[in-house]
N, C-alpha and C positions, 0 to 999 in steps of 0.2 A: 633816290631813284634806284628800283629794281639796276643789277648789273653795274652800279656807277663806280668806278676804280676812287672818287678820291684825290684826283691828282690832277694838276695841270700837265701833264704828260701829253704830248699827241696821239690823237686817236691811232688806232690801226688803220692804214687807210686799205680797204680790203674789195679785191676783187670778186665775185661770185659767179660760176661757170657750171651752168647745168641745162642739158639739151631739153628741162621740160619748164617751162615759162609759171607752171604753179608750184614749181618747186622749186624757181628761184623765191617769187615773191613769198614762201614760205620762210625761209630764210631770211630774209630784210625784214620781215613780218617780225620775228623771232627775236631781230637785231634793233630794232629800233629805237628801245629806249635804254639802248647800251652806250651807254659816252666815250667807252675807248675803243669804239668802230664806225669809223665812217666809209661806207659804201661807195667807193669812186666808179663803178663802173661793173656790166655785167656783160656774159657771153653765154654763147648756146653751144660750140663746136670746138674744141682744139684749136682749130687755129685762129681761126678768134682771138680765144684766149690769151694765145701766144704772142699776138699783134698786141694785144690790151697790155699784157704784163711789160715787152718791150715801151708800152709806148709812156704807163699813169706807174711803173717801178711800184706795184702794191706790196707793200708790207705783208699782206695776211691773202693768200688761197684760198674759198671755199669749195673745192674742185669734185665734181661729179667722175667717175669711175667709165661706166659705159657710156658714151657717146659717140656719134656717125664718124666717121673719117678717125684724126688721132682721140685715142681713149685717154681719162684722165692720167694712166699713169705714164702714156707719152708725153705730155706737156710738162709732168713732175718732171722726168728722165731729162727733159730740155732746158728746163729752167734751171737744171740742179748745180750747173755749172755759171749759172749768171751772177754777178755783182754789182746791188748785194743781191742776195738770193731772200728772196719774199720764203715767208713759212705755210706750207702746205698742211690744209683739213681734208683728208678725204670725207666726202657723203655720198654716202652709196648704197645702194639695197643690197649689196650682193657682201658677204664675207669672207669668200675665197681669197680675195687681194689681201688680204691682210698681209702677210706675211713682202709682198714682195713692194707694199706702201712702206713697210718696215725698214726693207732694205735700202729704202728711197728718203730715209731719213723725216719722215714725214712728221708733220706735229702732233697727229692726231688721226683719230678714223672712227669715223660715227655713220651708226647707220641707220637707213630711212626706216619709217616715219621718225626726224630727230625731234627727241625732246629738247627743248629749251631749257634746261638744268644739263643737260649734258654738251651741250652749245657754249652756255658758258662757260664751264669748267673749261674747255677747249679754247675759247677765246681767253679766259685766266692764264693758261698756259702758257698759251703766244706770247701774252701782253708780261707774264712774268718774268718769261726764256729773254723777253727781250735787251731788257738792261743789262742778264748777265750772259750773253753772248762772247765776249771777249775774253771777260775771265773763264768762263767755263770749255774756251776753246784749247784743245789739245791738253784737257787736263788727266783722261782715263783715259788708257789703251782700249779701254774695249766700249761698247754699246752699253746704255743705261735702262734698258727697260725694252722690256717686251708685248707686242700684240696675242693675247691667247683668246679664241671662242671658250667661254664660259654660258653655260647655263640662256644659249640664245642672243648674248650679248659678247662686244669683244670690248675687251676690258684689258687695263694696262699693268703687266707685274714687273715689278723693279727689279734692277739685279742686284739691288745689295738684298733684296728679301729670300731670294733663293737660297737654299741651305746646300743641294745635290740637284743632277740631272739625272735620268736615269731613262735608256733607251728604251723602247715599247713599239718594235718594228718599224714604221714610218714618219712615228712620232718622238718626241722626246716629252718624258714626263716631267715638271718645274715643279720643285718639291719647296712651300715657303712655309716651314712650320709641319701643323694639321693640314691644312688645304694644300694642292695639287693642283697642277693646269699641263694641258697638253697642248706643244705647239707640233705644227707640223711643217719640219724641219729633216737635216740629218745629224747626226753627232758633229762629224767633220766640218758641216758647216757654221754649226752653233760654238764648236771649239775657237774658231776663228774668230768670233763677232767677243769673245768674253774675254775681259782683262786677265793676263795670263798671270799678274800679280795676286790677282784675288781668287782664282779658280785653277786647280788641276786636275789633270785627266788622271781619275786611277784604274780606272780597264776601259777594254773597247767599247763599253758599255753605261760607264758612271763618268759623273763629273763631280767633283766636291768644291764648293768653295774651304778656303784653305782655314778661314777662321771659326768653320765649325766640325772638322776634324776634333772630335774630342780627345782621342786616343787610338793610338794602332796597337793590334792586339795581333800576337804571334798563336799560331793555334797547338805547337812543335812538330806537326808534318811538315812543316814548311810554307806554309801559305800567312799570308799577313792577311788582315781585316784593317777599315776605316772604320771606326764611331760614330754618328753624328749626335746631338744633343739630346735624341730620342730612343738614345739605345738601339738605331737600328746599323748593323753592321755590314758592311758591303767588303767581298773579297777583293783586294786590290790582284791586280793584274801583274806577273812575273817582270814584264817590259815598263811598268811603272813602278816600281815599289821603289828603284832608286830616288824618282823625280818626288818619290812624295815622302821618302827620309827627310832628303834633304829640307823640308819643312820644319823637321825637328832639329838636324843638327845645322841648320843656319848654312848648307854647302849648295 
């Protein structure tokens, strides 16, 4: 069966919360013949919602974004602190929220009309994040992956694929390879979110991860340069060139 995980595992027991009654039953529609999701219960409103999550503890969120009274991403902000804490799907027409469902830890953000191949993938997610919760708890300082608008669609970039960051006024550019994504963010903020193990600041304006620094290259004015694996060279900043030695000499 289309979506069948394979396992006697317990379904996800998953709530669905959308202020429009054919875009729930869109959703159950989409889910039906998935065996690691069982639909306990649905809502139109935030607080609804909020009553239902206290009352059936669902494992899985389908959570609508704009709604009357609290919006989806009040309920996430409410729930975020409950135990245990159910995993949150945003679906939602709008992609502005991306970023701040991001912040909100969220499992997922798909947006409307959702395909059901991208529903899945989302519910694979949940159902795989599940088992390794524990272990995976407090094992990286920093965030694992990012929301960026690509090409119409928001799509998820990891952060071990990032190579450099590199600032573009209100955005930061996510450089993985060839391909590029822009989030929109600020440096300061995105310095914060990324394991400071794996990433350093080399100016006000660049970020490297640390293992693809190929080479610092001296120019003899005085200015140092970083490497990345494509030959392209970024001038490190006077106020970092200490922090990004010490890469080389292990201080």
């Amino acid at each position: 069966m289309s979506g069948s995980s394979g396992t006697s595992a317990a379904p996800l027991r998953t709530l669905i919360v959308d202020d429009e009654a054919m875009a729930v039953e869109r959703l159950q529609l989409l889910l039906c013949d998935d065996q690691r999701v069982q639909c306990v219960g649905t809502a139109n409103d935030g607080e609804s919602a909020l009553r239902l999550i206290e009352a059936l503890r669902p494992d899985l969120v389908l959570l609508d974004i704009s709604m009357p009274g609290l919006t989806g991403l009040d309920v996430a902000r409410t729930v975020a602190a409950a135990h245990p804490r159910p995993a949150v799907v945003f679906v939602t027409a709008y992609d502005q929220h991306a970023v701040q469902a991001f912040d909100l830890e969220a499992a997922d953000y798909l947006l409307k009309p959702v395909e059901r191949g991208r529903l899945i993938k989302a519910v694979e997610r949940v159902w795989s994040s599940r088992d390794g919760d524990n272990a995976a708890e407090g094992s990286s300082a920093g965030v694992q992956e990012f929301w960026v608008g690509h090409r119409g669609e928001m799509i998820r970039v990891a952060a071990r694929d990032i190579e450099r960051i590199e600032a573009e006024r209100d955005y930061m550019r996510l450089h993985t390879g060839e391909q590029s994504y822009l989030l929109h963010t600020t440096m300061a903020a995105l310095e914060e979110k990324l394991d400071p193990d794996e990433f350093v600041r080399i100016h006000r304006s660049h970020i490297f991860r640390k293992g693809c620094i190929q080479k610092l290259v001296h120019d003899g004015l005085g200015a140092w340069f970083a490497e990345d694996p494509h030959g392209n060279r970024i001038r490190i900043g006077r106020t970092y060139v200490k922090s990004v030695k010490a890469i080389v000499t292990g201080g």
